[in-house]
C-alpha positions in Angstrom: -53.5 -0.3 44.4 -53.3 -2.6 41.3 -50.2 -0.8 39.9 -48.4 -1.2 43.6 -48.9 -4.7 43.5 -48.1 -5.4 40.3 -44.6 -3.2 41.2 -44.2 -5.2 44.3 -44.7 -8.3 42.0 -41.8 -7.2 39.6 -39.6 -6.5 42.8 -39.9 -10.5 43.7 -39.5 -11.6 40.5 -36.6 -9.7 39.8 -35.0 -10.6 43.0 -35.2 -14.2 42.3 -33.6 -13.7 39.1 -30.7 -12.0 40.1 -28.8 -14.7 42.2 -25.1 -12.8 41.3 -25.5 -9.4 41.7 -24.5 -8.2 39.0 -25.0 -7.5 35.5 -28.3 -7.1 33.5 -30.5 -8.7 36.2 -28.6 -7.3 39.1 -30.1 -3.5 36.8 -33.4 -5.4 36.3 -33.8 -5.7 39.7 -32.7 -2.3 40.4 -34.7 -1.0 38.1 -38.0 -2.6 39.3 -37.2 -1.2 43.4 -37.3 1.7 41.6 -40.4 1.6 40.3 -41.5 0.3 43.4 -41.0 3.4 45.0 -42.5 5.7 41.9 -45.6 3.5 43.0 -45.6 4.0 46.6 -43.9 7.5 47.0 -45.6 10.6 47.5 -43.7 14.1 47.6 -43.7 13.6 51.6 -41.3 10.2 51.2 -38.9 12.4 48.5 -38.4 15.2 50.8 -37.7 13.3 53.9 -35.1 11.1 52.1 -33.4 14.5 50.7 -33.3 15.8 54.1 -32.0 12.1 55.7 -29.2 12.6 53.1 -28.2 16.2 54.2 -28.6 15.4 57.6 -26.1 12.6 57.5 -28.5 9.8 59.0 -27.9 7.5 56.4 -24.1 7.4 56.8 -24.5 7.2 60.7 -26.8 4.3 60.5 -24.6 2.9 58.0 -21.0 3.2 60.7 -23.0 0.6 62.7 -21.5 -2.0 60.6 -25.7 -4.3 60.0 -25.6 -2.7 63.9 -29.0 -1.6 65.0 -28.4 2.4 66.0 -30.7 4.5 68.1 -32.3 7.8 67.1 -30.3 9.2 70.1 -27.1 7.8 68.9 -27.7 9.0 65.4 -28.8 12.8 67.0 -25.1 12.4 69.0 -23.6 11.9 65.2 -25.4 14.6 63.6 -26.3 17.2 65.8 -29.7 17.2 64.6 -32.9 16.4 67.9 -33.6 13.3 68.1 -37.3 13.8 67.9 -36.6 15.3 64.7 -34.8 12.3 63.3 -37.4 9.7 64.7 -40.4 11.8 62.7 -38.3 11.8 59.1 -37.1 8.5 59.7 -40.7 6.9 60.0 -41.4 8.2 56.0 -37.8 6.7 55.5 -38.0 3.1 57.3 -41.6 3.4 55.3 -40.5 3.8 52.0 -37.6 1.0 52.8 -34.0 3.0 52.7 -32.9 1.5 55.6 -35.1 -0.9 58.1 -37.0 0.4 61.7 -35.5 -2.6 63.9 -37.5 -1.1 67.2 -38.6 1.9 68.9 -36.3 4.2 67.6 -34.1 1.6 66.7 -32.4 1.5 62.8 -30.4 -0.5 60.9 -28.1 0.1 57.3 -29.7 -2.1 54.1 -28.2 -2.7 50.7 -30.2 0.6 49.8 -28.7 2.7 52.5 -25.3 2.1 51.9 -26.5 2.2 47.9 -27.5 5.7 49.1 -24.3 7.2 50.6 -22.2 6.5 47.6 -21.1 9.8 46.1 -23.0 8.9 42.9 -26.5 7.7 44.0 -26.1 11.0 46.7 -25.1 12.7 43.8 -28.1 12.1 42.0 -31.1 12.0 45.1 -29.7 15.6 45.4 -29.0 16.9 41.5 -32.7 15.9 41.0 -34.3 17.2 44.3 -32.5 20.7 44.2 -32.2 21.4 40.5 -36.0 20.0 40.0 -38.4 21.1 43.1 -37.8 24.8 42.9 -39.1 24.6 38.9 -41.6 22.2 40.1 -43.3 24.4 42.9 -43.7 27.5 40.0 -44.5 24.9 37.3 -48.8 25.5 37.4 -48.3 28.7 37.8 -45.6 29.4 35.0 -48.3 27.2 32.5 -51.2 29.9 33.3 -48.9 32.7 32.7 -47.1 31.9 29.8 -48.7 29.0 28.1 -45.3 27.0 28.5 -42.3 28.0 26.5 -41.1 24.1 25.0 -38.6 25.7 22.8 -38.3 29.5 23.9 -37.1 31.9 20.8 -37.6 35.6 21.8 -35.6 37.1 24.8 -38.8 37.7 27.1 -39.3 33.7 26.7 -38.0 31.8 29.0 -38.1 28.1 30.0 -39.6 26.8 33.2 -36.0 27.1 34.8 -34.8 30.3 33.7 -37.7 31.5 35.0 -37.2 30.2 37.9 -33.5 30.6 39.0 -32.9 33.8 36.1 -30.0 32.2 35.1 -29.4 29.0 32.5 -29.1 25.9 33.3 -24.8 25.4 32.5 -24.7 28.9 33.7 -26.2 27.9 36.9 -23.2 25.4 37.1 -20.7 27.5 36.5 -21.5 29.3 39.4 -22.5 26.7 42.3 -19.5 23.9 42.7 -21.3 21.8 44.9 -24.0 21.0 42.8 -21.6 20.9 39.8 -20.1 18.4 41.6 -23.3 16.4 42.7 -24.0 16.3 38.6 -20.3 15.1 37.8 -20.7 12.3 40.4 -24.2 10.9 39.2 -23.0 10.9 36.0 -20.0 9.3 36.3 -22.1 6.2 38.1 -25.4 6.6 36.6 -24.8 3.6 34.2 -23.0 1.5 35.8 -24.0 -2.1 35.4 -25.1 -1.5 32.1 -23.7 -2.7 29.0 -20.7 0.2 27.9 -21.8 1.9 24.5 -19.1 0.3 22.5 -20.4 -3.1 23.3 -23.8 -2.2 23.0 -22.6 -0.5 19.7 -19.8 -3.6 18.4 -17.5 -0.5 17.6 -14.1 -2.8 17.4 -15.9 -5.3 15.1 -18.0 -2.8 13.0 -15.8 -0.3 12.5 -12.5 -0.9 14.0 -11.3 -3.3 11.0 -12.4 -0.9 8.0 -10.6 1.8 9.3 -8.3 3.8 7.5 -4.9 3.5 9.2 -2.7 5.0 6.1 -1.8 7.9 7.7 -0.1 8.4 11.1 -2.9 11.7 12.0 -5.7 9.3 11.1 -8.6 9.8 14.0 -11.0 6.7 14.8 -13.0 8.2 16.7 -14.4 11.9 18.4 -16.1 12.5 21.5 -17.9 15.7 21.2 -18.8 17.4 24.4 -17.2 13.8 26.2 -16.9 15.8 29.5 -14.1 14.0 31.4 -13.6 11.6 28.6 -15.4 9.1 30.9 -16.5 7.1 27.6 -13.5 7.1 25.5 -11.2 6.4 28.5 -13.6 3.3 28.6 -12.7 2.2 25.2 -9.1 2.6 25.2 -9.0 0.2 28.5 -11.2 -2.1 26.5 -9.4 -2.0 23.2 -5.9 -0.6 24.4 -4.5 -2.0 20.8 -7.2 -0.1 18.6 -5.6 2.0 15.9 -5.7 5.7 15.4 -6.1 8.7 17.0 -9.2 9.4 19.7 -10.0 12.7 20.5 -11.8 14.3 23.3 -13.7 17.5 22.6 -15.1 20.3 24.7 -15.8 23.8 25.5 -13.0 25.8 27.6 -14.5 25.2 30.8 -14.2 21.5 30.7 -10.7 21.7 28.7 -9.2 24.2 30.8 -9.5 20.9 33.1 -7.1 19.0 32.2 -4.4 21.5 32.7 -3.1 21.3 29.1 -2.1 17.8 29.9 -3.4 14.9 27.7 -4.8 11.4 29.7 -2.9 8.9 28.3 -3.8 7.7 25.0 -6.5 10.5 24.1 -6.3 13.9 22.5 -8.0 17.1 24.5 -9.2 19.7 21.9 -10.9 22.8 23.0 -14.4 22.8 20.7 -17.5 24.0 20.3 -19.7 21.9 18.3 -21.9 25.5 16.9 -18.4 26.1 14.9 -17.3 23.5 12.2 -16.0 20.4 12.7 -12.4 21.1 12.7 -11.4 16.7 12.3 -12.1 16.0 9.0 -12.5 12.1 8.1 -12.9 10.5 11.3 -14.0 7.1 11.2 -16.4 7.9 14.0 -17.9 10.9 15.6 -19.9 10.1 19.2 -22.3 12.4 20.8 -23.1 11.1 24.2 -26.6 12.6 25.8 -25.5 16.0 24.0 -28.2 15.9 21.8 -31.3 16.0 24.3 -30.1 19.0 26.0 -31.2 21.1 23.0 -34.2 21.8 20.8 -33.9 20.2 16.9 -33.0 23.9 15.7 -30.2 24.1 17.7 -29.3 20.1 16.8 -29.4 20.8 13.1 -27.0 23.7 13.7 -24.2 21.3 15.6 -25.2 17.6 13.8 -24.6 19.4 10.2 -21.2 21.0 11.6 -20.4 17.3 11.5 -22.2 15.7 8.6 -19.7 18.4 6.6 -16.9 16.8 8.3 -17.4 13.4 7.7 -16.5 11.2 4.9 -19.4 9.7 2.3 -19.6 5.7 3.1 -16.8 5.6 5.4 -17.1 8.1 8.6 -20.0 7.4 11.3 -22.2 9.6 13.5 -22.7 7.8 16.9 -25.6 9.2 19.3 -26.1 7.5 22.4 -29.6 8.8 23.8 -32.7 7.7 24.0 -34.7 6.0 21.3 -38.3 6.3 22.2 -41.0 4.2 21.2 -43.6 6.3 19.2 -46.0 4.5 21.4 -45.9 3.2 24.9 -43.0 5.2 26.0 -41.4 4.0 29.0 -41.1 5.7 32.0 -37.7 6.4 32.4 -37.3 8.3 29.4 -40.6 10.0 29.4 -39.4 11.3 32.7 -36.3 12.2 31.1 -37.9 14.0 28.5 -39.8 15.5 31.1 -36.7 16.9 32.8 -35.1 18.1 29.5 -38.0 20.2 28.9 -38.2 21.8 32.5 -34.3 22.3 32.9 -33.1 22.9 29.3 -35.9 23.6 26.6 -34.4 19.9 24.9 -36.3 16.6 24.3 -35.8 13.1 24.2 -36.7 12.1 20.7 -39.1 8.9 19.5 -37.9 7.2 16.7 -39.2 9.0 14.2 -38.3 12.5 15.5 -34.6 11.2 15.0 -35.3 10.1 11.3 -36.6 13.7 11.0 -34.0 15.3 12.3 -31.3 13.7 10.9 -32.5 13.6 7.7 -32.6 17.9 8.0 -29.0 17.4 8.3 -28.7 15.3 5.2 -28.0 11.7 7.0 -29.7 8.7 7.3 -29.9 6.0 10.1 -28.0 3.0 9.3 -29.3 0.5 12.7 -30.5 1.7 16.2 -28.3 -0.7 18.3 -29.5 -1.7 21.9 -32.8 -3.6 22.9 -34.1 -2.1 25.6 -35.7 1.6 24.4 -36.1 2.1 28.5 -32.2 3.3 28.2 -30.4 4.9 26.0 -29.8 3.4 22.8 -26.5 4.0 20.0 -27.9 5.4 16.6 -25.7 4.7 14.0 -25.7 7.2 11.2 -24.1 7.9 7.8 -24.1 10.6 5.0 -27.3 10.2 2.9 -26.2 8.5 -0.1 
């Protein structure tokens, strides 16, 4: 019980603390209800709140406005019994997603409206889908095959392969819903956090050295950016920076954007395992690309870029996780957790990165950010 008060503790404290809403302590606080509930949770709670979501309880508790609603009246919504909704409910009103205001009686919090957004429902069911069928096999795929971290030989396979038969973007590819589950909890899962270029000072570090001389000059590359979520951010943010910013990905991400540009950034079909085809960027960025793959495959796609880059000018930018070789923190020790189930990858410590960078002949120049329990910007350059 000591680690549930001590969580309850950090909940109060936190909440004091954050008297705006927002911001760093606003994500403290967030951060320390969530560890509240890794306390107090047990598989029971996690299911129950999966199955609230796809039954639509939250968002008919939520229509009655701070309102408390009945079980009945939520059963009318849904179409679910209403005994059936009174049993999950009491693990939900429990675990505190939304309060029990009587007999059968609810009403919305903060957390269940929190809840019902498309990126929190995003990620309650990317993480409960993709992870529970892997997790139910997981003791018995260990006493079978001794665990596959990094599988090499075709009859390998990781925990999730083994599982579903398929990979893990494969498995994408094929199910939209759950595609778009991913896209949404992405697109959200940072928000009220500091943006990489300010927790990386890319307009002050490397804005003013850059070498504007010619009109095809590129500032900076986002390798596998996705929907360009991070350089889009920049551009608002700096909408006078110079030079060209490109946005790079496979075909299925590309193929997109309909062979139209957003404003202001370049879409080039890529794939980082090839070389580097911009030469002499000022910066190259690799957003949570690197901890989807083992340090053999890394190697292979970092070095495609080392050969691109220029000696004491261009920059290599990974925003990941930075773990402390010691005392890890939770959140990316579950990460890392995850990236070995789903995808045979790994969230690196410290000196795993100094390793594997220096295999692709470059050296860390700072790791920006304070807090190793997010990611972190590595700031890298060609050995010298």
């Amino acid at each position: 019980m000591a680690d549930l008060s001590k969580a309850i503790s950090d909940v109060q404290t936190a909440a004091q603390a954050d008297t705006t809403g927002t911001g760093q302590n606003h994500v403290n606080l967030l951060d320390a209800v969530h560890r509240l509930h890794l306390a107090a949770e047990k598989p029971a709670e996690t299911l129950m709140l999966r199955l609230a979501l796809e039954g639509g309880f939250f968002d008919a508790i939520a229509s009655a406005n701070g309102e408390a609603i009945s079980a009945s009246e939520v059963a009318r919504k849904t179409g679910y019994d209403e005994l059936l909704i009174a049993r999950i409910m009491r693990l939900v009103t429990w675990v505190g997603v939304c309060d029990e205001a009587g007999e059968r009686l609810y009403k919305a919090t903060e957390a269940t409206r929190l809840i019902i957004t498309p990126g929190l429902a995003g990620g309650e069911k990317h993480h409960y889908d993709l992870f529970f069928p892997v997790g139910a096999k997981l003791v018995e795929y260990m006493n079978r095959t001794g665990f596959h971290q990094f599988p090499k030989k075709p009859e390998q396979k990781s925990p999730w392969e083994d599982t579903h038969n398929i990979s893990f973007f494969e498995f994408f590819e094929k199910n939209e819903d759950q595609r778009r589950y991913f896209d949404d909890y992405m697109a959200v899962r940072r928000k009220g956090l500091s943006s990489w270029h300010e927790v990386f000072p890319m307009a002050s570090h490397l804005v003013p050295d850059f070498e504007s001389n010619e009109p095809e000059a590129v500032l900076l590359v986002d390798v596998g950016g996705n929907w360009g979520h991070e350089l889009e951010s920049f551009r608002q943010t700096y909408p006078d920076a110079p030079g060209r910013l490109v946005l790079q990905d496979i075909p299925i991400m590309t193929d997109k954007f309909g062979g139209k540009n957003p404003p202001g950034i370049e879409v080039m079909t890529y794939d980082f395992f090839t070389p580097q085809p911009v030469k002499g960027a000022r910066a190259y960025y690799f957003r949570n690309i690197c901890h989807d793959w083992p340090d053999s495959d890394c190697e292979r796609f970092l070095s495609n870029t080392a050969k691109a880059m220029t000696p004491g000018y261009s920059r290599l930018l990974i925003d990941d996780y930075v773990l402390p070789d010691t005392n890890a923190p939770i959140r990316g020790s579950s990460m890392d957790f995850l990236m070995m189930c789903f995808l045979s990858g790994m969230e690196r410590t410290r000196r795993q990165w100094v390793e594997l960078l220096d295999a692709c002949g470059l050296e860390i120049v700072k790791v920006w950010g304070a807090r190793s329990d997010y990611e972190q910007v590595i700031e890298a350059r060609l050995k010298e």
